[in-house]
N, C-alpha and C positions, 0 to 999 in steps of 0.2 A: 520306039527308041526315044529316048529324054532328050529332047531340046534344049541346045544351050545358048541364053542369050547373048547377044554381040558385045554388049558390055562386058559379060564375064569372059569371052572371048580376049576381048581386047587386053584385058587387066591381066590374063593370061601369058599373053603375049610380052609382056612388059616384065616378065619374071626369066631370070638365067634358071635355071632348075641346075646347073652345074656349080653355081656358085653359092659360097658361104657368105650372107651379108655381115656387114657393121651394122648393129642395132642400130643407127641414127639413120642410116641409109634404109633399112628396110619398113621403117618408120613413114618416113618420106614417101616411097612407092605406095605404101597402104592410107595413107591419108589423100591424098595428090590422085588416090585410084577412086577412092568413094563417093557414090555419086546417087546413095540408095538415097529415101525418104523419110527413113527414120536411122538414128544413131548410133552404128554399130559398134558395137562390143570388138576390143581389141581381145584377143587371145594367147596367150602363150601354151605351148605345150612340149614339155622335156621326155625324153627317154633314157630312162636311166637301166644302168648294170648292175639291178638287183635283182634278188629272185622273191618277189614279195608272199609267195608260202613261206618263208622263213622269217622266225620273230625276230631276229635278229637284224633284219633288213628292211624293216618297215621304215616307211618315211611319211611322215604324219605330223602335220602341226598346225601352225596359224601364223598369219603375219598383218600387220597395218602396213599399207602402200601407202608409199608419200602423198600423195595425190588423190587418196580413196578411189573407188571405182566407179562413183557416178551413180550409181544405184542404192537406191532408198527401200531398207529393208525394216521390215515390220518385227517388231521383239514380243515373245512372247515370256516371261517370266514369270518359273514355277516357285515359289516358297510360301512363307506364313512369317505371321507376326506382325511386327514394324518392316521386315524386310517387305513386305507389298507396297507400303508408304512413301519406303527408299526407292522401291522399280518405279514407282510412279512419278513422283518427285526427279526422276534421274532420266525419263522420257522413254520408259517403254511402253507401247503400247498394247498391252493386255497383261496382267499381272494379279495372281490371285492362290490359292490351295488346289482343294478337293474339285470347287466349283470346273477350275479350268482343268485339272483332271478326266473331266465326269465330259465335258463337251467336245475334248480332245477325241476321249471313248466313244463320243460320240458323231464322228466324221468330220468336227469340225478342224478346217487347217490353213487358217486365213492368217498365216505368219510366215517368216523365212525362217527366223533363228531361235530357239527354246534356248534359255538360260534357266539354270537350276542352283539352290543353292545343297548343298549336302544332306545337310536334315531330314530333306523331300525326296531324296534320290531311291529310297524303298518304296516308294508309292508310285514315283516318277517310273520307275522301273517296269510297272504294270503297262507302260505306253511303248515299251519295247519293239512289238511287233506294226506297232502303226508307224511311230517314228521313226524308225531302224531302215525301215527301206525306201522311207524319202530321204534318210540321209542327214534329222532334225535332232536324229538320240544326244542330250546333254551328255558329256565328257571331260572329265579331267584335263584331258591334254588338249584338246580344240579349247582351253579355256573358257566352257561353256558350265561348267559345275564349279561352283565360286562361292564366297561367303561375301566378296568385293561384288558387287552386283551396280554399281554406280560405274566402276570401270569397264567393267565387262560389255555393258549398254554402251558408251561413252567409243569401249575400239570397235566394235559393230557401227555403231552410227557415222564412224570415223574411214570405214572402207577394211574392217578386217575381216580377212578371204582366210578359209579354212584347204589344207592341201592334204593330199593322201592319195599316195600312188597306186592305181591299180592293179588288177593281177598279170596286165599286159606290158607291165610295169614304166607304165605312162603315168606323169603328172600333169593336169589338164586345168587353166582356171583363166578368170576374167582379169585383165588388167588395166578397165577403163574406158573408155570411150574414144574415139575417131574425133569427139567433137575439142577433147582435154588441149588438141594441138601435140605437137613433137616433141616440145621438151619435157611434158608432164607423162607423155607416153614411154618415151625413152628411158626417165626416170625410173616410172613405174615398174617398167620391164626388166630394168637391171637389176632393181631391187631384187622384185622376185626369185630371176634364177639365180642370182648371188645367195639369196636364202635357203633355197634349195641345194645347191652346194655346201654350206653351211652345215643342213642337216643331214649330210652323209654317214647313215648307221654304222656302227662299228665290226659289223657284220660283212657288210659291203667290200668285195675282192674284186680287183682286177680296173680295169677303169667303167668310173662312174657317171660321170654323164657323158652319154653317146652324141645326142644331138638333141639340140633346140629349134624350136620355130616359131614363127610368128605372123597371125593374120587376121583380117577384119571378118566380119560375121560372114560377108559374102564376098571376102576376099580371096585371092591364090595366098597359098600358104608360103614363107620366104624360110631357107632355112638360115641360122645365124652361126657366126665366126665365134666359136667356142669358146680362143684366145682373150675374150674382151672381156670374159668376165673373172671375177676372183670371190672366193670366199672369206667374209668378213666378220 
C-alpha cells in the first residue's frame, strides 16, 4: 500500500473538496501549503464539453502569461540563409539547416521548443516521427512555423505555453511557480482560462467549460468558481 506523507495529509485536510474556490483564495491555500525543497509548478487544468474526435471542436493554440512561467526554455531553430543570423542575433540557442536536421535524425533532443520557418518545413517534415510524439512538431497555429523568427524566440523566452485539449477532453498546462507570489499566480491563472474560453470552437454544443482547477506540483487539487472568470 502507498504511504502518504503527513504533510500531504495535512494539506489535504485544508481543502473543502465541496467547495468552488475564488481563484485569489485557492491561490493562497497552495502557496501558504508548500513547504517542498524545490519550486513547484502551479497548474491549471479545465474540462471542457467538446468532443475532440471532431474537427470542429478542437481547441489548440498559444498564449503569453503576464508573468511568463518561470521556466527557461531552450530554442531550437530550423531555417537557412540570413535567417540563422536573425535566430542567433534574437537569442536562440541552436539554429542552423540540414546540419541540425541530420542530429535531430540522429537522437539528439537537448531543446524544448523547434521553431521553423516555411521554406524548411519539406525537410522539417522528415522529423515527423521523432518530433511528433514529444510533442516539438513546428506548426502554423502553435506559432512555431514563421518567417518572424525574432518574435517567435522573443514569446518563448517571454513564458509562451502552447494548449491542446486532449482526447479526455482536458486542457492541462503550467502556469508558473509557487515562488511568483499570489498576485502574479492569480494573474497568470486568469489569464489562462479566460483564454481558453475565448477559444471556444465553433463546433462546441451545449456548455463548455465544465470545471476548472487548480494546484501545486505536490499539492491537493482546489476546484475553482467558474463565475469569476469571462472571456475576453
Amino acid at each position: 500500500m502507498r504511504k502518504t506523507s503527513k504533510r500531504h495529509t495535512a494539506n489535504k485536510q485544508q481543502v473543502d473538496r465541496t467547495k468552488n474556490y475564488a481563484l485569489p483564495e485557492a491561490v493562497e491555500l497552495l502557496t501558504s501549503a508548500s513547504n517542498t525543497k524545490f519550486d513547484e509548478t502551479v497548474e491549471v487544468s479545465i474540462r471542457l464539453g467538446v468532443n475532440p474526435k471532431k474537427a470542429d471542436q478542437q481547441v489548440r493554440g498559444t498564449m503569453v502569461l503576464p508573468h511568463g512561467t518561470g521556466k527557461t526554455k531552450k530554442i531550437l531553430v530550423i531555417t537557412k540563409g540570413e535567417k540563422i543570423n536573425e535566430a542567433v542575433q534574437a537569442g536562440a540557442d541552436y539554429a542552423g539547416y540540414e546540419d541540425m536536421i541530420a542530429k535531430v535524425q540522429s537522437g539528439w533532443f537537448d531543446f524544448d521548443t523547434v521553431i521553423a520557418t516555411p521554406d524548411v518545413m519539406r525537410d522539417v517534415g522528415k522529423l515527423g516521427k521523432v518530433l511528433g510524439t514529444k510533442g516539438l512538431m513546428p506548426n502554423p497555429k502553435a506559432g512555431t512555423v514563421t518567417q518572424n523568427i525574432t518574435q517567435a524566440i522573443k514569446e518563448v523566452q517571454a513564458g509562451r505555453i502552447e494548449y491542446r485539449v486532449n482526447n479526455e477532453g482536458l486542457v492541462n498546462f503550467g502556469t508558473g511557480k509557487v515562488s511568483f507570489g499570489g498576485d502574479k499566480i492569480v494573474a497568470n491563472a486568469k489569464f489562462a482560462v479566460e483564454t481558453i474560453l475565448k477559444a471556444k470552437p465553433s463546433g462546441a454544443k451545449g456548455h463548455y467549460m465544465k470545471a476548472v482547477a487548480i494546484a501545486s506540483t505536490m499539492g491537493p487539487g482546489l476546484k475553482l468558481d467558474l463565475t469569476q472568470f469571462k472571456a475576453k
